[in-house]
KETI-147414 format. One record per residue: residue in one letter; y, x, z of N, C-alpha, C, O in turn; residue number from 0. Coordinates in steps of 0.02 Angstrom, whole numbers. Layout:
N
> a, Y, X, Z, Y, X, Z, Y, X, Z, Y, X, Z, NUM $
...
//
This chain:
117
> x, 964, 873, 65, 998, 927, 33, 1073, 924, 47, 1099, 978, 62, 0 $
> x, 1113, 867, 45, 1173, 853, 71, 1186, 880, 127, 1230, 923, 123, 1 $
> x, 1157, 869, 190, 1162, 895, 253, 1151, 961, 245, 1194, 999, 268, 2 $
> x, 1096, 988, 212, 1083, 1049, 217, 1148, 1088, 188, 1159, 1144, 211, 3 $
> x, 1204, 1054, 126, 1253, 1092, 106, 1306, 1109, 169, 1328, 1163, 188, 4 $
> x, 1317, 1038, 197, 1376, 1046, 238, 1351, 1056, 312, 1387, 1035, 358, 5 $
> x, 1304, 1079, 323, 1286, 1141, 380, 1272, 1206, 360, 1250, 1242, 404, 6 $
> x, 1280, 1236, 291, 1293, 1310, 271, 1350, 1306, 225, 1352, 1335, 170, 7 $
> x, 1403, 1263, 253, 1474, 1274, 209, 1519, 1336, 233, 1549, 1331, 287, 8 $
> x, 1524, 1390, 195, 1534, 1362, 126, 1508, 1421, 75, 1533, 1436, 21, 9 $
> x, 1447, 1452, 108, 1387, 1476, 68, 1345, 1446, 24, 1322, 1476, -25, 10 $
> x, 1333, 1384, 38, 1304, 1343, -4, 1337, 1284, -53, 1310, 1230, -65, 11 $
> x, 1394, 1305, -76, 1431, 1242, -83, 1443, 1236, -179, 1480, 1196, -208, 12 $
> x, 1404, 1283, -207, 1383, 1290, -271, 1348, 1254, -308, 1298, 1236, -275, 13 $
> x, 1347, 1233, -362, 1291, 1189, -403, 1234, 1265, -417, 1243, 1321, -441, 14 $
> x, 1180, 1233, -389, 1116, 1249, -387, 1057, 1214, -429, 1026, 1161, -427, 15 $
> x, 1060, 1273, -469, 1011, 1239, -558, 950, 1240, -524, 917, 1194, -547, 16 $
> x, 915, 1272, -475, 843, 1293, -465, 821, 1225, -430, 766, 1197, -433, 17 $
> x, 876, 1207, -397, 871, 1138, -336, 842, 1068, -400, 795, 1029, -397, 18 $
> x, 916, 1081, -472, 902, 1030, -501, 855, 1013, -544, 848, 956, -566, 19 $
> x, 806, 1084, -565, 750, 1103, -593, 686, 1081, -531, 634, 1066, -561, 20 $
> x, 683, 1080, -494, 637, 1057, -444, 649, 993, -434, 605, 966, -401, 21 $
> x, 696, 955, -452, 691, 891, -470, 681, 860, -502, 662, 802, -492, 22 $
> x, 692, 896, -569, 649, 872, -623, 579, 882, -615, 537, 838, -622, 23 $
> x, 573, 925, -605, 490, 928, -609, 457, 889, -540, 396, 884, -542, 24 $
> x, 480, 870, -498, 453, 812, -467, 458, 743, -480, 423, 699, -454, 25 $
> x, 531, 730, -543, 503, 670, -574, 460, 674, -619, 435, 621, -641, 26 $
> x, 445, 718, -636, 377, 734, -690, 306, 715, -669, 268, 678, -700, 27 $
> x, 289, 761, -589, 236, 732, -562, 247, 691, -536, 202, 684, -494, 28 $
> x, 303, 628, -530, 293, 544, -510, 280, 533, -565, 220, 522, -574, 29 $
> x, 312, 530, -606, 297, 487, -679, 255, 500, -695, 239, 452, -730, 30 $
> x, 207, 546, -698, 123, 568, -713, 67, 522, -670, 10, 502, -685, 31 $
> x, 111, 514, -609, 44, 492, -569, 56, 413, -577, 19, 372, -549, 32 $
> x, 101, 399, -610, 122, 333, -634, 83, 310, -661, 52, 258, -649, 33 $
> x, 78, 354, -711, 54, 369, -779, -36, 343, -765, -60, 297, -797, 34 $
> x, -66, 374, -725, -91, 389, -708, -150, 298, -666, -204, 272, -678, 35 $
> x, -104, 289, -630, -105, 219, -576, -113, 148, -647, -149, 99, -644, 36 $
> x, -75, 164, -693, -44, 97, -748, -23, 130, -806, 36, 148, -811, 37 $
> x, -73, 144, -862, -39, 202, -903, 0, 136, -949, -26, 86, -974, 38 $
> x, 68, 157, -948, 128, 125, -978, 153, 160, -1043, 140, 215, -1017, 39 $
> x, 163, 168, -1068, 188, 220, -1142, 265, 247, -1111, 291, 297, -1138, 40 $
> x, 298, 216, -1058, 373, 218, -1047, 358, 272, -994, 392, 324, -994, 41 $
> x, 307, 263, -947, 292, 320, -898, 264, 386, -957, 315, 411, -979, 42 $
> x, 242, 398, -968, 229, 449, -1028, 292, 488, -1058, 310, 547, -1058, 43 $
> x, 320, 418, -1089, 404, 470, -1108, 456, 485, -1069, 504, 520, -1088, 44 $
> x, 449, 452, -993, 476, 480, -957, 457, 526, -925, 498, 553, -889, 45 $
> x, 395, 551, -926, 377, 602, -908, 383, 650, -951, 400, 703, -926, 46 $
> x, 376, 649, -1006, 393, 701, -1060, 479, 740, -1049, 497, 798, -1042, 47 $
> x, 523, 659, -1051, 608, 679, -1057, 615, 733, -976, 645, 787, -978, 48 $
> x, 585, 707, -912, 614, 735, -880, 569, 835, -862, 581, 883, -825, 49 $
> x, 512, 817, -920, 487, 880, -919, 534, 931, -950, 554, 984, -924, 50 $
> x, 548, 907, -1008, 592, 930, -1052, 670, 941, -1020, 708, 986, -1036, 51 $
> x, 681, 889, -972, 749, 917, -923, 745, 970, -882, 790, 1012, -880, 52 $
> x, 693, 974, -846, 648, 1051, -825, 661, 1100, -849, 698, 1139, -818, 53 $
> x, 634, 1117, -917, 648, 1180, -945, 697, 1188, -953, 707, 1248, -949, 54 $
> x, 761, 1148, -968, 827, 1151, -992, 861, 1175, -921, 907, 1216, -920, 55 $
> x, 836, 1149, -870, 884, 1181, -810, 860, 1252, -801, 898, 1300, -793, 56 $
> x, 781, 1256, -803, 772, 1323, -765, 710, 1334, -800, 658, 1312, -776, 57 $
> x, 711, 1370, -858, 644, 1386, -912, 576, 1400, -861, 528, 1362, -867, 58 $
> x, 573, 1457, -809, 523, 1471, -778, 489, 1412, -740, 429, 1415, -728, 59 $
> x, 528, 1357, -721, 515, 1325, -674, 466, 1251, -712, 426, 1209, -693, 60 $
> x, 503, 1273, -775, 487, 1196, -830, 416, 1213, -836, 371, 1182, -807, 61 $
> x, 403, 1293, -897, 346, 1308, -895, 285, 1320, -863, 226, 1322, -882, 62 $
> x, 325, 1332, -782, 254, 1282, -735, 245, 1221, -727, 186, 1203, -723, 63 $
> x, 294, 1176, -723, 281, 1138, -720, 241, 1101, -771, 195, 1063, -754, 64 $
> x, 260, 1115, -842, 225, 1117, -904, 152, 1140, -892, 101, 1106, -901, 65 $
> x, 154, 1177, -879, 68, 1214, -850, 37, 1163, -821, -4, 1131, -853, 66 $
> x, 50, 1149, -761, 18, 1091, -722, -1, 1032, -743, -39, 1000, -706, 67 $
> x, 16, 1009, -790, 48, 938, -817, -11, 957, -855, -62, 935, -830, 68 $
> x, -22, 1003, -927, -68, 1027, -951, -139, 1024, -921, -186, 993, -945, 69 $
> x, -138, 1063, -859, -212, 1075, -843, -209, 1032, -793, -251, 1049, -750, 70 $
> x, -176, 976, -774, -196, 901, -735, -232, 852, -773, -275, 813, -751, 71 $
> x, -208, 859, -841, -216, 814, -901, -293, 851, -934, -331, 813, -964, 72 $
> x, -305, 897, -929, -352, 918, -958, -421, 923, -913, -474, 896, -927, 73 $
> x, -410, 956, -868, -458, 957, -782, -474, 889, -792, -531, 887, -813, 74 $
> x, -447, 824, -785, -459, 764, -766, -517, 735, -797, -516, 747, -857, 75 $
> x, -574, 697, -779, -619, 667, -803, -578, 600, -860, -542, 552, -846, 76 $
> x, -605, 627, -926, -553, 565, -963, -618, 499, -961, -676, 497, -981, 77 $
> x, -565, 440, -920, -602, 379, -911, -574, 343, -995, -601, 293, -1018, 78 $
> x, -550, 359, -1011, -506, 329, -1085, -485, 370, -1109, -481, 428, -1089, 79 $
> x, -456, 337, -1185, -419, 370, -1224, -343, 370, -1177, -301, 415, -1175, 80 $
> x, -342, 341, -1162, -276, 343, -1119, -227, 422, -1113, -169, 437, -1129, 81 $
> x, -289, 463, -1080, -264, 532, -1073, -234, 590, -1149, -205, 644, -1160, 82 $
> x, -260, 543, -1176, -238, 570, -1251, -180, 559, -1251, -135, 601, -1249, 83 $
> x, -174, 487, -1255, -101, 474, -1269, -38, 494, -1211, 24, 489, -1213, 84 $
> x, -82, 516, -1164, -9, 522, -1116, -8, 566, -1159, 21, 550, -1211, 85 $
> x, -45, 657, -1156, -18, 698, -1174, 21, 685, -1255, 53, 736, -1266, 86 $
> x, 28, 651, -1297, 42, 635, -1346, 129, 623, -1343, 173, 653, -1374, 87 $
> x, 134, 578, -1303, 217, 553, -1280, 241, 584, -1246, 302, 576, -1244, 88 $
> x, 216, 626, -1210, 229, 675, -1155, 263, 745, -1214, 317, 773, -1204, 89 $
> x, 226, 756, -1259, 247, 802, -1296, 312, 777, -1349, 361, 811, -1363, 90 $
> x, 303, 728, -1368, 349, 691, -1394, 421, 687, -1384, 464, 705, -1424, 91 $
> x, 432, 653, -1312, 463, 642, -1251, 478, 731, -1255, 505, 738, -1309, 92 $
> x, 473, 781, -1230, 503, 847, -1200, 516, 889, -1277, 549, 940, -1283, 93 $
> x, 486, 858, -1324, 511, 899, -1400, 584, 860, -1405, 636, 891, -1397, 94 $
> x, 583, 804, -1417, 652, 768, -1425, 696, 787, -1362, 755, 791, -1381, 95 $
> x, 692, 797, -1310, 750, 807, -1259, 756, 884, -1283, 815, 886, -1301, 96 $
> x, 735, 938, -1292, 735, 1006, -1293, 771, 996, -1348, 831, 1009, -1348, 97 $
> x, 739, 970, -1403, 790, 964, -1477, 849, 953, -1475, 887, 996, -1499, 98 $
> x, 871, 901, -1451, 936, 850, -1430, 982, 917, -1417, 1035, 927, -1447, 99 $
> x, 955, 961, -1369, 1013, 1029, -1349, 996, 1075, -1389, 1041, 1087, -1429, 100 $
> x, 959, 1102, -1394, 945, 1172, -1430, 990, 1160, -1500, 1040, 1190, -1517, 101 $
> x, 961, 1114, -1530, 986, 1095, -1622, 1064, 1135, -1623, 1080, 1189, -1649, 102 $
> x, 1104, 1088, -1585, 1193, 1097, -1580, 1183, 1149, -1572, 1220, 1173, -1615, 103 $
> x, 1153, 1205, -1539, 1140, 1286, -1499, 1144, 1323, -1578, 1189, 1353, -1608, 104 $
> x, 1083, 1309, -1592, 1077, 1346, -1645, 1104, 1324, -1726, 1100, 1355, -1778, 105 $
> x, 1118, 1288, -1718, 1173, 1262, -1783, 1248, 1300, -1775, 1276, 1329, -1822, 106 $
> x, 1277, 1295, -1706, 1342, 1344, -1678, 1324, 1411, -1700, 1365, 1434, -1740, 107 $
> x, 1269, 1454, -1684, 1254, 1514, -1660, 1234, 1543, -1704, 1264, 1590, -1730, 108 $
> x, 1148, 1510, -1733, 1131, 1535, -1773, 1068, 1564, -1753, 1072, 1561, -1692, 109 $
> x, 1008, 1592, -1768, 948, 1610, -1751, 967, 1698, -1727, 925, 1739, -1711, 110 $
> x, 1042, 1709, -1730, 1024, 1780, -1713, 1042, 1760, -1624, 1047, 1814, -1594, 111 $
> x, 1046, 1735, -1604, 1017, 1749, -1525, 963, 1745, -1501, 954, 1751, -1440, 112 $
> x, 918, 1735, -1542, 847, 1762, -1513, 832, 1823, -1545, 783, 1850, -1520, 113 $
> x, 858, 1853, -1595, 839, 1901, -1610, 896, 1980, -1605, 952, 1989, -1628, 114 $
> x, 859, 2019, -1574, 908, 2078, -1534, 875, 2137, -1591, 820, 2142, -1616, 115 $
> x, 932, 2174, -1596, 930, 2236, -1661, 1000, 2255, -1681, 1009, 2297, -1725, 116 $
//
């Protein structure tokens, strides 16, 4: 991506949320398949936090990724309880990172920015 900036300088020389939203969500599917290989409780909440960093960069991009994560976890033949608990910390993990920002949002603001009238 570096190279790619400074061979379209200086068109490309912007912070790019979509770039850093596709990074999150590919540490999401490492830490899943982590998850996955050695289920760890730490791979779980890191998969949750950086799901939850996902939506925060780029909502559309989170909620697929969210999607996937969902119907990987669910599709999968459960050999254990294991798959429970990922999704468990996983939800955990992306409620607490979403919280962490939104809270200050709407404590400043107030609930009327979601609501238009």
């Amino acid at each position: 991506y570096a190279a790619f900036i400074v061979a379209t300088f200086p068109c490309l020389t912007f912070f790019n949320y979509s770039t850093l939203s596709l990074v999150f969500a590919m540490t999401t599917l490492w830490t899943f398949l982590r998850y996955c290989e050695h289920p760890r409780r730490m791979d779980a909440l890191a998969c949750g936090a950086s799901l939850g960093c996902c939506v925060l960069a780029k909502q559309n991009f989170g909620l697929l990724a969210g999607l996937a994560l969902a119907a990987s976890t669910w599709l999968m033949p459960p050999t254990s309880a294991r798959f429970l608990g990922l999704r468990a910390w996983v939800m955990v993990a992306a409620s607490v990172t979403l919280s962490v920002r939104l809270v200050p949002i709407l404590m400043v603001v107030g609930p009327s920015m979601f609501i238009s009238g």
